[in-house]
DSSP file (Angstrom, degrees, kcal/mol; ACC not computed):
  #  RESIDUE AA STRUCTURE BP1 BP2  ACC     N-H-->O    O-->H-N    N-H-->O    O-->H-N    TCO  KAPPA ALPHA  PHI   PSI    X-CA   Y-CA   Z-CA
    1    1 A X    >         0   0    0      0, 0.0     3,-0.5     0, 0.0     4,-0.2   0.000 360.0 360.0 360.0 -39.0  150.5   82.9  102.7
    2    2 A X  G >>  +     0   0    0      1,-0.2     4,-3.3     2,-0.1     3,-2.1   0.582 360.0 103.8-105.5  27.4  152.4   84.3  105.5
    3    3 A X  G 34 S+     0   0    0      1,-0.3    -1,-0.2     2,-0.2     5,-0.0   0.580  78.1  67.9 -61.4  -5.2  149.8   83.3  108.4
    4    4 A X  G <4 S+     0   0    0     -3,-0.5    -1,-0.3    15,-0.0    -2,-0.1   0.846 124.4   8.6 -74.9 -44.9  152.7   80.2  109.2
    5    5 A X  T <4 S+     0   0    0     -3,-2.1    11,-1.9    -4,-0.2     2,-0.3   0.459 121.0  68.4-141.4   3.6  155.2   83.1  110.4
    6    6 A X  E  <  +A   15   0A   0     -4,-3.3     2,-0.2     9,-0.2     9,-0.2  -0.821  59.7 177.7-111.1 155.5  153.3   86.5  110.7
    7    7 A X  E     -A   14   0A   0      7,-1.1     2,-0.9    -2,-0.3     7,-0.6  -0.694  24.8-136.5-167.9 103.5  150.6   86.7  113.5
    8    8 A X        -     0   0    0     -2,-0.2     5,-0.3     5,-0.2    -2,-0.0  -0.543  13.7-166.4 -87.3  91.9  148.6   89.6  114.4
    9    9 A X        -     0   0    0     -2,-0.9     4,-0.1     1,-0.1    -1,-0.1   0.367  41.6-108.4 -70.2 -13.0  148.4   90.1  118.2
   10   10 A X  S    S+     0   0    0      2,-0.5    -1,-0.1     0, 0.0    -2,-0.1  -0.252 122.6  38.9 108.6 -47.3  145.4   92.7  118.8
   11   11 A X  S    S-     0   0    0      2,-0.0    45,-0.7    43,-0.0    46,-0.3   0.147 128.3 -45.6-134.6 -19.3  148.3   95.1  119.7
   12   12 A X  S    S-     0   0    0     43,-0.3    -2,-0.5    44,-0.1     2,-0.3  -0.613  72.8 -36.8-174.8-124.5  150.8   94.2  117.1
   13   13 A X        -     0   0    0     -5,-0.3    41,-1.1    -2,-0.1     2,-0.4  -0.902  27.7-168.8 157.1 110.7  152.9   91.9  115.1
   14   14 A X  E     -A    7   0A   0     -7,-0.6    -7,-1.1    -2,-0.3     2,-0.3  -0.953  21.1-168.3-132.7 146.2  154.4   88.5  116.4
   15   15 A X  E     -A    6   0A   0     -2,-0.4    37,-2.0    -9,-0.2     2,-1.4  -0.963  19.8-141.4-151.2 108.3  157.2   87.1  113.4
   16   16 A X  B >   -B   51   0B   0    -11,-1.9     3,-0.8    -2,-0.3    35,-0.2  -0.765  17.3-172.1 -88.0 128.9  158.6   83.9  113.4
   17   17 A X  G >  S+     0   0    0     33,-3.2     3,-1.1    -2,-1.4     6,-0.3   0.926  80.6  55.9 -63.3 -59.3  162.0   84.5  112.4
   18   18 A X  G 3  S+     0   0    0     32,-0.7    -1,-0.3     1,-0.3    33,-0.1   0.191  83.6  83.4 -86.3  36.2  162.8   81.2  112.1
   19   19 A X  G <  S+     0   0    0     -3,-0.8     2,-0.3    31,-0.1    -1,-0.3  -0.005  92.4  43.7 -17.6 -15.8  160.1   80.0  109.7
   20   20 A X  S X  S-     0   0    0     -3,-1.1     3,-1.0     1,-0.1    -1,-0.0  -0.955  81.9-126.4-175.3 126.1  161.7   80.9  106.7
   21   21 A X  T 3  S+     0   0    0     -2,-0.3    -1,-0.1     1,-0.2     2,-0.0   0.985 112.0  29.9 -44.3 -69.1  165.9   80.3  105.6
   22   22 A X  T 3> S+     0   0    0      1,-0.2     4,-1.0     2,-0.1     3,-0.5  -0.118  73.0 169.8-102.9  37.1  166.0   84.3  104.8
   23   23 A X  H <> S+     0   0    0     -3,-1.0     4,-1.7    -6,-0.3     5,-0.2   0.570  73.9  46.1  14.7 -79.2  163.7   86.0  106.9
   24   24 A X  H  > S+     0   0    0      2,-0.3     4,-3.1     1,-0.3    -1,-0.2   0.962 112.1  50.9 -63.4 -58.7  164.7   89.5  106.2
   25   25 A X  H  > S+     0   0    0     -3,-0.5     4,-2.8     1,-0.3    -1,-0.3   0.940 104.2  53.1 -46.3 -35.3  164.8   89.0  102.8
   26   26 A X  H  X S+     0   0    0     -4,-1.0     4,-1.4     1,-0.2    -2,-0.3   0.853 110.8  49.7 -73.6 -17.5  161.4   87.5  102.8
   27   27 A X  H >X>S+     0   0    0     -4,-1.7     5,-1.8     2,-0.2     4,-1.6   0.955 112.1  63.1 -80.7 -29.8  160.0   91.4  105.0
   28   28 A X  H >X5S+     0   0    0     -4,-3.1     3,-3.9     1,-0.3     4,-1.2   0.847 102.7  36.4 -58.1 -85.9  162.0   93.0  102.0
   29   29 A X  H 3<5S+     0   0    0     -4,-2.8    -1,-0.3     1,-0.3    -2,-0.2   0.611 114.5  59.9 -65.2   1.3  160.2   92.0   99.6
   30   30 A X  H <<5S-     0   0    0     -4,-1.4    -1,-0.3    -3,-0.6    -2,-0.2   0.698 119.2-103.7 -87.1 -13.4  157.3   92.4  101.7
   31   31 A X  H <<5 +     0   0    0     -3,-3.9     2,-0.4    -4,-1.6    -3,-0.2   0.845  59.9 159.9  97.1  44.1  158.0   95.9  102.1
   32   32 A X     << -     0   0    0     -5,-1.8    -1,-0.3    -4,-1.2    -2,-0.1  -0.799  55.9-111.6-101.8 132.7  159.6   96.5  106.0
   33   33 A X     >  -     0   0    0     -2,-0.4     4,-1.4     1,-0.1    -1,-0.1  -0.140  28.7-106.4 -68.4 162.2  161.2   99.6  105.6
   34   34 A X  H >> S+     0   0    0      2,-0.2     4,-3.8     1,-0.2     3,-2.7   0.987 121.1  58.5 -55.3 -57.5  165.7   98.9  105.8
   35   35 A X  H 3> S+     0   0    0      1,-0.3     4,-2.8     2,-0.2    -1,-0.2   0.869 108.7  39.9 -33.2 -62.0  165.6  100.5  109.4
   36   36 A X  H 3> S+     0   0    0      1,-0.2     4,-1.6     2,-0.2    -1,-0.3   0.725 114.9  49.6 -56.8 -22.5  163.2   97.9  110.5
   37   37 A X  H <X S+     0   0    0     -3,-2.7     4,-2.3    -4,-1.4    -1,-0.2   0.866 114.0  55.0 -79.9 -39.9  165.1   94.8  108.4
   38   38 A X  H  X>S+     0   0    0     -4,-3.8     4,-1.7     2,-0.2     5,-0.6   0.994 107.1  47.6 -50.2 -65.5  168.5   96.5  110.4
   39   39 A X  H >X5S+     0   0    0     -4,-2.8     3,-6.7     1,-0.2     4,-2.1   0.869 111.2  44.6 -33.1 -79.1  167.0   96.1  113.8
   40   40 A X  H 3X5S+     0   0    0     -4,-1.6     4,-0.5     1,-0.3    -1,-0.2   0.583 114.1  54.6 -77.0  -6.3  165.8   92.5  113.7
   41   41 A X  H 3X5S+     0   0    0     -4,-2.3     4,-1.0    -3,-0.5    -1,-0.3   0.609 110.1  46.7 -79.1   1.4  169.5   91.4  111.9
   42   42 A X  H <X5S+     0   0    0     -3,-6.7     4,-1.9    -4,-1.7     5,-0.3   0.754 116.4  44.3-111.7 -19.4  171.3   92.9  114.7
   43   43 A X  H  X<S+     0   0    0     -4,-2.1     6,-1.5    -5,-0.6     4,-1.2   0.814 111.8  47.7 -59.4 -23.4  169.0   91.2  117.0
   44   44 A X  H  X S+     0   0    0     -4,-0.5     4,-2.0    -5,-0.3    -2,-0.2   0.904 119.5  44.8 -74.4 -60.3  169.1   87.8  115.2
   45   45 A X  H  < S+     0   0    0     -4,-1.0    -2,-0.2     2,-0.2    -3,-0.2   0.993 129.3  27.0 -74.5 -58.9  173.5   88.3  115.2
   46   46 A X  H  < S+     0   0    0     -4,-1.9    -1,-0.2     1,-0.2    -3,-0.2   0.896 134.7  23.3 -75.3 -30.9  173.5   89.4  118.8
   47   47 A X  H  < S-     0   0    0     -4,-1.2    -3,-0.2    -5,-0.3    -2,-0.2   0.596  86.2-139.5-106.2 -29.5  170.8   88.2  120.7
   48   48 A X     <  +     0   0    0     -4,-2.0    -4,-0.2    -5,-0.2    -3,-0.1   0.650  35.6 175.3  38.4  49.0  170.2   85.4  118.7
   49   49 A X        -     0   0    0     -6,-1.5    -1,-0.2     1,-0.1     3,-0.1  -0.092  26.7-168.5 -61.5 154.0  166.3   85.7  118.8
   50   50 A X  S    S+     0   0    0      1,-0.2   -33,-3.2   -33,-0.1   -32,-0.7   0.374  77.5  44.5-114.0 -22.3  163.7   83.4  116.7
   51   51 A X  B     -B   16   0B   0    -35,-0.2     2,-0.5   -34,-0.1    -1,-0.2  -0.962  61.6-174.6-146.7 135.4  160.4   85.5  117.4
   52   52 A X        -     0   0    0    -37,-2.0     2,-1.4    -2,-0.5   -39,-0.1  -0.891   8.2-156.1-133.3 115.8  160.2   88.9  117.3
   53   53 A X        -     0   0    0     -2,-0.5     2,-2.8   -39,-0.2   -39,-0.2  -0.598   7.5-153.4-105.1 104.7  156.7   91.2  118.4
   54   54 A X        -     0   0    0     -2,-1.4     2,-0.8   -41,-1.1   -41,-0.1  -0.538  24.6-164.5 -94.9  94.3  156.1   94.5  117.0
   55   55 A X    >   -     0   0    0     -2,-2.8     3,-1.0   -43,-0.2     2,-0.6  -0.721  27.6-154.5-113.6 109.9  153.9   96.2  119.9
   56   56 A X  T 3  S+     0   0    0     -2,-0.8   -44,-0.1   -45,-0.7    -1,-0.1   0.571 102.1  39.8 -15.0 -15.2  151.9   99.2  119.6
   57   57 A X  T 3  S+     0   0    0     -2,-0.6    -1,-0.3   -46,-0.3   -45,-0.1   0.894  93.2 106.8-110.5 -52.2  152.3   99.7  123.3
   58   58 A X  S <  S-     0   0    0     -3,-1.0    -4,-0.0     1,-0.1     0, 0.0   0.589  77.0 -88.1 -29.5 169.2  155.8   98.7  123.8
   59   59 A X        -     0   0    0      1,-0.0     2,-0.2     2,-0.0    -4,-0.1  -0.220  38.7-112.6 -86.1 163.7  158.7  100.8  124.6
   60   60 A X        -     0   0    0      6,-0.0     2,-0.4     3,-0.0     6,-0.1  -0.760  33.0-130.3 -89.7 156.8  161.2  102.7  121.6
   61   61 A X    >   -     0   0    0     -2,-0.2     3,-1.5     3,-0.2    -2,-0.0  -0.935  25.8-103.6 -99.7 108.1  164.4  101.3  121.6
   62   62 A X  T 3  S+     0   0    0     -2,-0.4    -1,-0.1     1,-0.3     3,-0.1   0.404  97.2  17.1   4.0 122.9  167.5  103.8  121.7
   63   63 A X  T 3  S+     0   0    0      1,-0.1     2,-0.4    -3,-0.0    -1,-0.3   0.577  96.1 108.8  77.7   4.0  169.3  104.5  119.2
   64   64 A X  S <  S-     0   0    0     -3,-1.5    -3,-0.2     1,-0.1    -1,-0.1  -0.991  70.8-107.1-138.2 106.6  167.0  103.3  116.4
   65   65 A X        -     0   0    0     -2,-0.4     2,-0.2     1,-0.1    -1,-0.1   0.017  43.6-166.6 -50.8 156.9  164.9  105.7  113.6
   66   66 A X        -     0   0    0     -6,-0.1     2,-0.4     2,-0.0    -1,-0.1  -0.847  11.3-140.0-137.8 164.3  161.5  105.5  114.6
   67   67 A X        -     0   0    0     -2,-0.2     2,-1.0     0, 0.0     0, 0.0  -0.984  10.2-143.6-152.5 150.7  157.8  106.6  112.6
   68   68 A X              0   0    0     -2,-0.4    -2,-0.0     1,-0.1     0, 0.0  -0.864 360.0 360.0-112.9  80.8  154.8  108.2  113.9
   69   69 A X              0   0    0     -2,-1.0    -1,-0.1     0, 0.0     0, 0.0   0.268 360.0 360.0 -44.3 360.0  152.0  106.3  111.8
């Protein structure tokens, strides 16, 4: 079901944001922790991003809880 707007990169997570009316609601109920739903609305309201890649290599961002899986 979500292979339209989820995409698994070898390295991460590629999400099309715009795929879906509520996005965030739809990673709630999928079970993305609040922190992570927080990030990608204040990136959607500032940045006004559509695709968002959660990569295992990539840098942490400031200011933002992190977890050591």
């Amino acid at each position: 079901g979500d292979a339209e707007w989820v995409h698994h990169t070898g390295s991460g997570y590629l999400i099309r944001l715009d795929a879906w009316a509520f996005p965030v609601l739809h990673l709630k109920r999928r079970g993305l922790s609040k922190v992570c739903r927080r990030l990608i609305v204040t990136l959607v309201r500032r940045y006004g991003i559509s695709t968002i890649h959660f990569d295992s290599f990539g840098d942490t961002l400031p200011g933002f809880t992190t977890f050591d899986w």
